[in-house]
DRENBABA-294305 format. One record per residue (C-alpha): residue in three letters; x, y, z. Coordinates in steps of 0.001 Angstrom, whole numbers, plus 524288, in hexadecimal, padded with zeros to 5 digits. Each point is the difference from the previous one (the first is absolute). Example, Ala and Ser with C-alpha at 12.3 -4.5 7.8 and 13.67 -1.06 7.14 Angstrom:
! residues 2
(rec "ALA",(8300C,7EE6C,81E78)) (rec "SER",(8055A,80D70,7FD6C)) 
//
This chain:
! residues 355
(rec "UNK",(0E1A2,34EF1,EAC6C)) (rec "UNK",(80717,80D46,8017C)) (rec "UNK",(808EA,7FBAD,80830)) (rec "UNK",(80481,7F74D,7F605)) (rec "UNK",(7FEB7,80BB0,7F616)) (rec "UNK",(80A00,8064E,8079B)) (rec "UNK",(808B0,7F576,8009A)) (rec "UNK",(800D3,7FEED,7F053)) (rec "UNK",(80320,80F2C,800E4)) (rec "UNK",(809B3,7FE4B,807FD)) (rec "UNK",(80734,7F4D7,7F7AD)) (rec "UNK",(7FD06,80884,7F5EA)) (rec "UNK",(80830,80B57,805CE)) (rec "UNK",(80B2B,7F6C4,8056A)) (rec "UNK",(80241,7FC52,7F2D3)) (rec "UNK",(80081,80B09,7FA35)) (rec "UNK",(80A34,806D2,80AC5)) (rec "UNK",(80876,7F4EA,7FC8E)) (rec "UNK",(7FFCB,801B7,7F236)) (rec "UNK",(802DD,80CAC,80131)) (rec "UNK",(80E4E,7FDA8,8025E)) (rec "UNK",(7FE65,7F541,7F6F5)) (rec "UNK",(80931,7FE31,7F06A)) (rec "UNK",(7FEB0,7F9CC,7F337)) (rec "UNK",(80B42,7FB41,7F9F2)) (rec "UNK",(7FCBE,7FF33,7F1C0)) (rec "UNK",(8088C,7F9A2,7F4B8)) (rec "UNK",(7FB1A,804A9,7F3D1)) (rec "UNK",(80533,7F932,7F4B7)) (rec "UNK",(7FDBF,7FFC9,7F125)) (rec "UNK",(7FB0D,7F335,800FD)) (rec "UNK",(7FC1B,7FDEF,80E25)) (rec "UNK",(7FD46,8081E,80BD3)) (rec "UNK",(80102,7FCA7,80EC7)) (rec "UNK",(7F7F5,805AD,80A8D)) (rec "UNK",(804E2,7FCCA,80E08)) (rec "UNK",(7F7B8,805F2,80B2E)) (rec "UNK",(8057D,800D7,80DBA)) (rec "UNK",(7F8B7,7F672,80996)) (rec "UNK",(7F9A2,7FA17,7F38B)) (rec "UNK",(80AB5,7FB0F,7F7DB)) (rec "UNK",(802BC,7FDA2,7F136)) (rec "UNK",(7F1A6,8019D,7FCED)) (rec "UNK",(80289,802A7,7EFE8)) (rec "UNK",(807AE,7F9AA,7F6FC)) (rec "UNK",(7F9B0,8030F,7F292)) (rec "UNK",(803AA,80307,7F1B5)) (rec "UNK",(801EA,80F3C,7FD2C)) (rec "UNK",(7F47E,7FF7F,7F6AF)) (rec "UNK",(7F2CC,80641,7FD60)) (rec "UNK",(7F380,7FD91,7F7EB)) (rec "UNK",(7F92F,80CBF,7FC88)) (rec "UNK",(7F2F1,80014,7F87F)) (rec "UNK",(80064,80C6D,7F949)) (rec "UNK",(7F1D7,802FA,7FBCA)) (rec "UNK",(7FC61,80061,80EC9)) (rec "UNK",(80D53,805A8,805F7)) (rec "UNK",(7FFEA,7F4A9,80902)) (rec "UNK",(80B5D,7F4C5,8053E)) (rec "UNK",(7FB46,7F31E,7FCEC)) (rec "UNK",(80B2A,7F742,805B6)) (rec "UNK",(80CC0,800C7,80603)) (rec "UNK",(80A6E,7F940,801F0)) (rec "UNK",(7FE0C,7F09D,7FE91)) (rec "UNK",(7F309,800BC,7F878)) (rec "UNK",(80323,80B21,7F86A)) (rec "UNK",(80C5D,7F874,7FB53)) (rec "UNK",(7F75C,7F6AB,7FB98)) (rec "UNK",(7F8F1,80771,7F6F1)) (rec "UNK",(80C8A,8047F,7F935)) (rec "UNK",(7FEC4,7FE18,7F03F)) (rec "UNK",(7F28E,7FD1D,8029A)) (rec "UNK",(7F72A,80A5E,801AF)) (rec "UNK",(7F704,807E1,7F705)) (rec "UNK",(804CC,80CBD,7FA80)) (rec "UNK",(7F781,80749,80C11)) (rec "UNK",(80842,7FA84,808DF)) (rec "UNK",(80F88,80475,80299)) (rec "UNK",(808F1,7F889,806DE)) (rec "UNK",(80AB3,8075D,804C8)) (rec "UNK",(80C1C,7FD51,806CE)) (rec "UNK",(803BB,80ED0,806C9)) (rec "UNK",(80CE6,7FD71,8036E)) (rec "UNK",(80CD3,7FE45,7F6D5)) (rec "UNK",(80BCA,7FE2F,804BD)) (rec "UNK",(7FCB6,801F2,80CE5)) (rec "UNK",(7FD61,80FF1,7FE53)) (rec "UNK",(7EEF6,80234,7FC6B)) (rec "UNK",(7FEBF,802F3,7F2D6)) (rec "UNK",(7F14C,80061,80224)) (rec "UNK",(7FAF8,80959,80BC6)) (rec "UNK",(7F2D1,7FD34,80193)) (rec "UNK",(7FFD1,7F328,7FB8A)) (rec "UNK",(80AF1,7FE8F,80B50)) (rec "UNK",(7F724,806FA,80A1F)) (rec "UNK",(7F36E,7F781,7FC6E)) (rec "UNK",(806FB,7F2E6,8016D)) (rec "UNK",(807DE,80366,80E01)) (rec "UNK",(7F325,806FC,8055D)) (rec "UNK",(7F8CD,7F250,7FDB6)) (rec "UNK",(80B72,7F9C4,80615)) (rec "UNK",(800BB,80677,80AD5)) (rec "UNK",(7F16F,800E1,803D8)) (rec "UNK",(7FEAE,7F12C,7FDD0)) (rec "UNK",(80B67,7FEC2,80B2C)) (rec "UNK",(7FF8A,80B8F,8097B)) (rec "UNK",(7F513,80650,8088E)) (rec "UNK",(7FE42,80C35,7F965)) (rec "UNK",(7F173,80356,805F8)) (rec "UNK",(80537,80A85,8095B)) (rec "UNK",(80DD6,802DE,7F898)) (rec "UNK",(7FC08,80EEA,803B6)) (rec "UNK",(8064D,7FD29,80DC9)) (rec "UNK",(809E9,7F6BF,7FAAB)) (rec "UNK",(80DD4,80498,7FC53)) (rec "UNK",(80594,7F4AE,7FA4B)) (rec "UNK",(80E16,7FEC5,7F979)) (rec "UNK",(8019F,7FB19,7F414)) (rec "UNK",(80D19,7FA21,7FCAB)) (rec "UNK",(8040A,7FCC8,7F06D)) (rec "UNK",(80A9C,7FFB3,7F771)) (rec "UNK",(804FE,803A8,7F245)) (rec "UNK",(80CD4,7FB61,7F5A0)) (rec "UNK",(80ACD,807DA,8041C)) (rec "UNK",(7FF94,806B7,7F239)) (rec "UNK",(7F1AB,80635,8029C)) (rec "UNK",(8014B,80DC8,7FC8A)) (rec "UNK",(7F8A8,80C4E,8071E)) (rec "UNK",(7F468,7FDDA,7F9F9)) (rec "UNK",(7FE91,7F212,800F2)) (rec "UNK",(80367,80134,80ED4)) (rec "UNK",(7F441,80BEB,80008)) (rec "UNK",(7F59C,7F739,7F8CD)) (rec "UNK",(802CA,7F4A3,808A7)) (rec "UNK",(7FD57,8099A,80C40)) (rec "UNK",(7F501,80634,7FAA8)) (rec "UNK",(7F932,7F1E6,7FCCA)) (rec "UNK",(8007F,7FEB1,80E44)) (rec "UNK",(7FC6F,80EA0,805D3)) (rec "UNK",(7F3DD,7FCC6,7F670)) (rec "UNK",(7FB46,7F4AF,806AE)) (rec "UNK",(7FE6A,808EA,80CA4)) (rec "UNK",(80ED3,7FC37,807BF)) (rec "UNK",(8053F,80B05,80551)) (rec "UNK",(80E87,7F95E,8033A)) (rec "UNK",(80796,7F881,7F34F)) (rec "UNK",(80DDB,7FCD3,801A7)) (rec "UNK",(8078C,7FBDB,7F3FF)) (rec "UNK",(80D97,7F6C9,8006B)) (rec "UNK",(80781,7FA69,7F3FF)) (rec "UNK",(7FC27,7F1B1,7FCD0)) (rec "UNK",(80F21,7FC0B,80293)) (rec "UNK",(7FFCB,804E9,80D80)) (rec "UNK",(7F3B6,7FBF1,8043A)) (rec "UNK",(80567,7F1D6,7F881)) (rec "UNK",(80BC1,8014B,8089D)) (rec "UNK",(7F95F,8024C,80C1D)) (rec "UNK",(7F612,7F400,7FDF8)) (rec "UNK",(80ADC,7F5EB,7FD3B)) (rec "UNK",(806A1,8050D,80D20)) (rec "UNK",(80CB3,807ED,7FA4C)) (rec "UNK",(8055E,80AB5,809E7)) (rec "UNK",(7FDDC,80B29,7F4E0)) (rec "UNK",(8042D,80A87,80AF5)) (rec "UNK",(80C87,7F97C,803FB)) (rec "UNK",(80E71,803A5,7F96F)) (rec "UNK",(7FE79,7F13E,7F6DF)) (rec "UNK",(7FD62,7FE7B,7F2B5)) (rec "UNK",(7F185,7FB9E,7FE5E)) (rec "UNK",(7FD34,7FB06,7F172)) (rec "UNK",(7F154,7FD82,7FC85)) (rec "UNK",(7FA83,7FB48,7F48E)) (rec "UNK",(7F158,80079,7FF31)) (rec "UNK",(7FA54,7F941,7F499)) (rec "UNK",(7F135,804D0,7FDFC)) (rec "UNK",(7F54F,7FF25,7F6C8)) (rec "UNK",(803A6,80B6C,7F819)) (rec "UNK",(80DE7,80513,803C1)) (rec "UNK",(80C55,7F8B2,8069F)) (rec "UNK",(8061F,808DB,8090D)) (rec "UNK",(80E68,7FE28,805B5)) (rec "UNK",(807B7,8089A,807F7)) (rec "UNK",(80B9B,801B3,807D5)) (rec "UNK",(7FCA0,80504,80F2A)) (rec "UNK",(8076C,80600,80B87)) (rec "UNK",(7FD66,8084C,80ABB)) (rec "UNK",(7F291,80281,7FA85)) (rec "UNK",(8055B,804F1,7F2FA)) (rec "UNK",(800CA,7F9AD,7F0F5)) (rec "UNK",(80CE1,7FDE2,7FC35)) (rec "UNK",(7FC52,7FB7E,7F3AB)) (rec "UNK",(7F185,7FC4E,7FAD7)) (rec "UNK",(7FA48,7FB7A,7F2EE)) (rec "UNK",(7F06E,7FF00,7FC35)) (rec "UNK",(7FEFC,7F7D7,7F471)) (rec "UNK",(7F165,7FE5D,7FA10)) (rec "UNK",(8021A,7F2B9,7FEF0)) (rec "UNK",(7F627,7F645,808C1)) (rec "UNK",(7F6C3,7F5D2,800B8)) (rec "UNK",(7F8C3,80504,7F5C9)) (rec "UNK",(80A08,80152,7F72B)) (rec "UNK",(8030C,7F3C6,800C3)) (rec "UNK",(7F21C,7FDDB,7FBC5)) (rec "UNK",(800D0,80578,7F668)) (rec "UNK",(80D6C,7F94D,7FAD7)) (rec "UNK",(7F862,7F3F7,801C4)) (rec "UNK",(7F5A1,80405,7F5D5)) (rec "UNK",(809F1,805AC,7F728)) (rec "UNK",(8097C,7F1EC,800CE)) (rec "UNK",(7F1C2,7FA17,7FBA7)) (rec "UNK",(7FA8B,807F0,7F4AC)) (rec "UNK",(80E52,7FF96,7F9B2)) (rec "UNK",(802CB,7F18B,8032F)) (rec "UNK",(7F2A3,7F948,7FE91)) (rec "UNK",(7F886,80989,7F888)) (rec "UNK",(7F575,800FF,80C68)) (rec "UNK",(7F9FA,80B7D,8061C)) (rec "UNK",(7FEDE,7FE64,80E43)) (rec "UNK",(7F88B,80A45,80A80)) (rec "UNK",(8079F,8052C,80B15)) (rec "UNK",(7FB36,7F700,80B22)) (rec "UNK",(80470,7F50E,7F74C)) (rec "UNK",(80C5E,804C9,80032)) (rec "UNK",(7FF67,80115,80EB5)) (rec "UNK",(7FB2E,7F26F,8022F)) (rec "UNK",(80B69,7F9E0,7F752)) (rec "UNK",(80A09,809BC,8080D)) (rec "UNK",(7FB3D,7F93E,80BC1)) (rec "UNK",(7FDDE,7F325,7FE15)) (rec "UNK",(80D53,7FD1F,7F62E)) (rec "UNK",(807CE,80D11,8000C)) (rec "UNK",(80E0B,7FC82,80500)) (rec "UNK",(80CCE,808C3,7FDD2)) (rec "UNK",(80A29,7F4D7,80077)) (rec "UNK",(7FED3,7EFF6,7FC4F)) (rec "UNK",(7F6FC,7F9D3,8080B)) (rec "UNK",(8016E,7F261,80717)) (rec "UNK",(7F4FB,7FA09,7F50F)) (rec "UNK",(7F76A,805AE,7F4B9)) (rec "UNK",(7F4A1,8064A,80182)) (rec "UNK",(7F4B9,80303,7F67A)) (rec "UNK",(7F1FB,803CF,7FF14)) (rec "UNK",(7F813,80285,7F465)) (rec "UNK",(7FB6B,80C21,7FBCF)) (rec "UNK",(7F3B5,8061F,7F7AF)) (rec "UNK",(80015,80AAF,7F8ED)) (rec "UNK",(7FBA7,80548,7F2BC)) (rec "UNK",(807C0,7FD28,7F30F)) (rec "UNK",(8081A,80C9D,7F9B6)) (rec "UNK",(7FE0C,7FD72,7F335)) (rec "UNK",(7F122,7FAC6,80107)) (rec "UNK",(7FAF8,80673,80C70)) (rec "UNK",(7F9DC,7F285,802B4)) (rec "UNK",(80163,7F7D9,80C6D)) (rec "UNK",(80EC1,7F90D,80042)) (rec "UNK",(80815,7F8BC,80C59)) (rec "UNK",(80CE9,7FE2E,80183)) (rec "UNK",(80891,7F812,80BBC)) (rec "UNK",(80779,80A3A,80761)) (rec "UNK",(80C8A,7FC3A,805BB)) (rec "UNK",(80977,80574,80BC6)) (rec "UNK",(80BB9,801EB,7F4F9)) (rec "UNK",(7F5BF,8088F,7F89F)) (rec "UNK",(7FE77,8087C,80AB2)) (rec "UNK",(80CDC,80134,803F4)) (rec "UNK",(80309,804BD,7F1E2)) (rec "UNK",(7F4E9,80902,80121)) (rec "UNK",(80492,807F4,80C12)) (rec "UNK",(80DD4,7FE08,7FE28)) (rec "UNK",(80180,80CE8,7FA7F)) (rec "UNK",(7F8CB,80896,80992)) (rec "UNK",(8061A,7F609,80BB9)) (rec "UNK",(80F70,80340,7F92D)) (rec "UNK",(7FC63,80F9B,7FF71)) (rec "UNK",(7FC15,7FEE0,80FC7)) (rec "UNK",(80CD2,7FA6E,801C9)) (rec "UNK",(807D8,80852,7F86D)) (rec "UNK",(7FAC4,80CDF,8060E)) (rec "UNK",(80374,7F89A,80D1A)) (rec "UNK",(80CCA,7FD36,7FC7A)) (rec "UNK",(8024E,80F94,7FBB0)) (rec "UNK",(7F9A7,803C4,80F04)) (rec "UNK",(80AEA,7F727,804C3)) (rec "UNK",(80C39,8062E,7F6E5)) (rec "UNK",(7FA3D,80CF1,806D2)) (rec "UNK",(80240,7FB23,80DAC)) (rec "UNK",(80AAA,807F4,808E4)) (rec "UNK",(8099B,7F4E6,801DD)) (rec "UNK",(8006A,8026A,80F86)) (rec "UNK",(7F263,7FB66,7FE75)) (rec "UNK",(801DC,7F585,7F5E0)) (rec "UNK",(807E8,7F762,809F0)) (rec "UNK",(7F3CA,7FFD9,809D1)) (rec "UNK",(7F69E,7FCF3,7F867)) (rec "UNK",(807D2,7F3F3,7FA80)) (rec "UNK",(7FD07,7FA89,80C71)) (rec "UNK",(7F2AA,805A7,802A8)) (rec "UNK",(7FAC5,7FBF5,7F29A)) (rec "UNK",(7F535,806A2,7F717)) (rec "UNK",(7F060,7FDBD,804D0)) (rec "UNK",(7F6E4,7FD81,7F3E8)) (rec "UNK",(7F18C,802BE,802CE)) (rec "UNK",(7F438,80343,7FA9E)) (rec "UNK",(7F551,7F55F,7F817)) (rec "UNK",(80682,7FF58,7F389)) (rec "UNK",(80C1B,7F8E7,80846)) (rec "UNK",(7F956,7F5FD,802DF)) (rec "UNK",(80110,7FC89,7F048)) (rec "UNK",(8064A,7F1D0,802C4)) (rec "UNK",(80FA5,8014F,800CA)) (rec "UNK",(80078,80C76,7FF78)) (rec "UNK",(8082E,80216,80D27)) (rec "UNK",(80C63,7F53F,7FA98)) (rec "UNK",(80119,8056B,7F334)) (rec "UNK",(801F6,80EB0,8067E)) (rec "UNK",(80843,7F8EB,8077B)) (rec "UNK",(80786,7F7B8,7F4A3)) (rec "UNK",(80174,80D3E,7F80C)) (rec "UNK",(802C5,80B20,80A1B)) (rec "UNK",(809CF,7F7E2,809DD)) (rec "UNK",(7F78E,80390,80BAE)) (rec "UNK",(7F958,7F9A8,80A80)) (rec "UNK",(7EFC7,801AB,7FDA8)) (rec "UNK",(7F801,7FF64,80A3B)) (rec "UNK",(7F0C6,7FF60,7FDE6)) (rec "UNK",(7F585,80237,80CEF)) (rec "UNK",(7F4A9,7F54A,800ED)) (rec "UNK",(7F50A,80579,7F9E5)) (rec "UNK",(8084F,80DEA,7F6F8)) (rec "UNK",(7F164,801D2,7FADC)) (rec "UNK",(7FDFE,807E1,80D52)) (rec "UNK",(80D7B,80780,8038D)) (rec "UNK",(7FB05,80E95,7FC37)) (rec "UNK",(7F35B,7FC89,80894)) (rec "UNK",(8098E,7FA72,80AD9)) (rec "UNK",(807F7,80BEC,7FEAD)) (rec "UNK",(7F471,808A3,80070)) (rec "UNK",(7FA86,7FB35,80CDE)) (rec "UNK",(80DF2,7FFA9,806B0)) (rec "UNK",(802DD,80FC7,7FB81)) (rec "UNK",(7F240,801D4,8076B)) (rec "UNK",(803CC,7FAE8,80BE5)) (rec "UNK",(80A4A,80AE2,800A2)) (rec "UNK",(7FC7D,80A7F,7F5B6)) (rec "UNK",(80906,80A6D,80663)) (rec "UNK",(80D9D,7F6A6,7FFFC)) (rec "UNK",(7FB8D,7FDCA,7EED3)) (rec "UNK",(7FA88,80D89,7FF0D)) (rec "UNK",(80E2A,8033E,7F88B)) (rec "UNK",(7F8FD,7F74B,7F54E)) (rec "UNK",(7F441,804F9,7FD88)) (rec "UNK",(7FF3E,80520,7F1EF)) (rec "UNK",(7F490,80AB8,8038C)) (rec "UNK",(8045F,808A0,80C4C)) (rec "UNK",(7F5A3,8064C,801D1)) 
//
């Protein structure tokens, strides 16, 4: 019996010596945030969301179930979504929701002996004290080590683009709350927008199109659920069209309507034509002795708004580039994350926070 007492101690301790030189790459978005955990893998993949009973000070749901009770809670009980255009707006909301996170996916019981690096990433307009909140939200939770990179290079890095090399690198990353794009060479920006323009803008297009066409009020995740199943940017190979419920403007009483993809195309169109514009500007701003490379190399759209369908041909159709898009663009800052780990002192140029 103590003999296998010691045994448990000692996988105890072998454990924890090898997750002391361990990293989490985390991707936190205004609408979703990625945890990947070396040895472990992706291990969270969650809504940036949080359900706070105020009469009791205590978190009732996150993520996925606190989603859910969006719109449908009682007064006592606040959903909040801490993060806005990919900078926290809300501090300790921010600190609750990542704490439960990370607990739920990381051995934390003897973190005293642990010195664990966290890896994340910010809009390359986040200002001094957006970059200082979003290390303090970490140096909170008890890590001692938090390196912070630009979403674009970290974007760049995960799709595979040489951002360290003398070649023109152009990234844009499409997320939930902002679309970044820049221009990269030799580790610097050439040129770089942040737009606050995202998934959940476009969710919110889709309930505006609604209301003002059909006269019907429609929650957020319904807007999400149409995006997904119908949303298209260019004509589509046959019609598609679901049904949707909502409640009646001018009555406030139950109503439907049938949804189409040409409806939703006209609902995003505008927020879609201002991405491309601002892309087209970054372009005009291009040093021509770069211009001529990257007509061959092409321009890398990433991020989980791209994968809106035909997205990729009509950047294509209206910026005269070659687009290339990686298998799954929902994961490049996490893939860029975990390959800046692997060699933290050749990307240490990069990191936002030198300390």
């Amino acid at each position: 019996m103590f003999l296998k007492q010691i045994k448990l101690v000692a996988e105890k301790l072998k454990t924890v010596l090898e997750e002391r030189n361990s990293f989490i790459v985390i991707d936190l978005g205004t609408a979703n945030t990625l945890i990947y955990v070396k040895n472990k893998g992706l291990v969270v993949n969650e809504p940036t969301i949080i359900a706070i009973n105020k009469k009791v000070n205590k978190v009732v749901a996150i993520g996925h179930e606190a989603r859910k009770m969006s719109g449908k809670t009682p007064p006592h009980i606040e959903v909040i979504k801490p993060v806005a255009y990919g900078v926290i707006y809300d501090f300790e909301a921010t600190k609750r929701y990542l704490n439960m996170l990370i607990e739920n996916s990381f051995d934390r019981q003897f973190s005293i002996f642990k010195k664990i690096t966290i890896l994340t990433s910010c809009p390359p307009s986040t200002d001094d004290v957006q970059l200082k909140a979003l290390e303090d939200v970490f140096h909170e939770l008890e890590f001692e080590k938090v390196i912070i990179i630009k979403e674009t290079f970290l974007a760049a890095i995960g799709v595979g683009l040489k951002i360290m090399e003398p070649k023109p690198n152009f990234i844009i990353d499409m997320g939930g709350g902002t679309t970044n794009m820049a221009l990269i060479s030799l580790g610097e920006t050439i040129v770089e927008k942040s737009l606050k323009v995202g998934g959940t803008k476009f969710d919110q297009n889709i309930q505006e199109y609604i209301r003002e066409k059909f006269d019907l009020i429609i929650g957020e995740e319904t807007a999400q659920r149409i995006k997904l199943a119908i949303g298209s940017t260019v004509e589509l190979e046959k019609r598609f069209e679901i049904k949707v419920a909502g409640k009646l403007q001018d009555t406030l009483l139950p109503g439907e309507v049938n949804i189409n993809d040409i409806h939703i195309r006209s609902a995003l169109s505008e927020s879609i034509d201002y991405i491309i514009e601002e892309a087209r500007d970054c372009i005009k701003k291009i040093p021509p002795e770069l211009l001529s490379d990257l007509i061959k190399q092409g321009i890398y759209l990433t991020g989980g708004s791209s994968l809106l369908k035909g997205i990729k041909e009509l950047f294509a159709r209206k910026l005269g580039f070659k687009f290339h898009q990686p298998q799954n663009p929902f994961v490049s800052i996490i893939n860029g994350g975990i390959e800046v780990l692997k060699n933290p002192t050749y990307w240490q140029s990069l990191f936002l926070n030198k300390k």
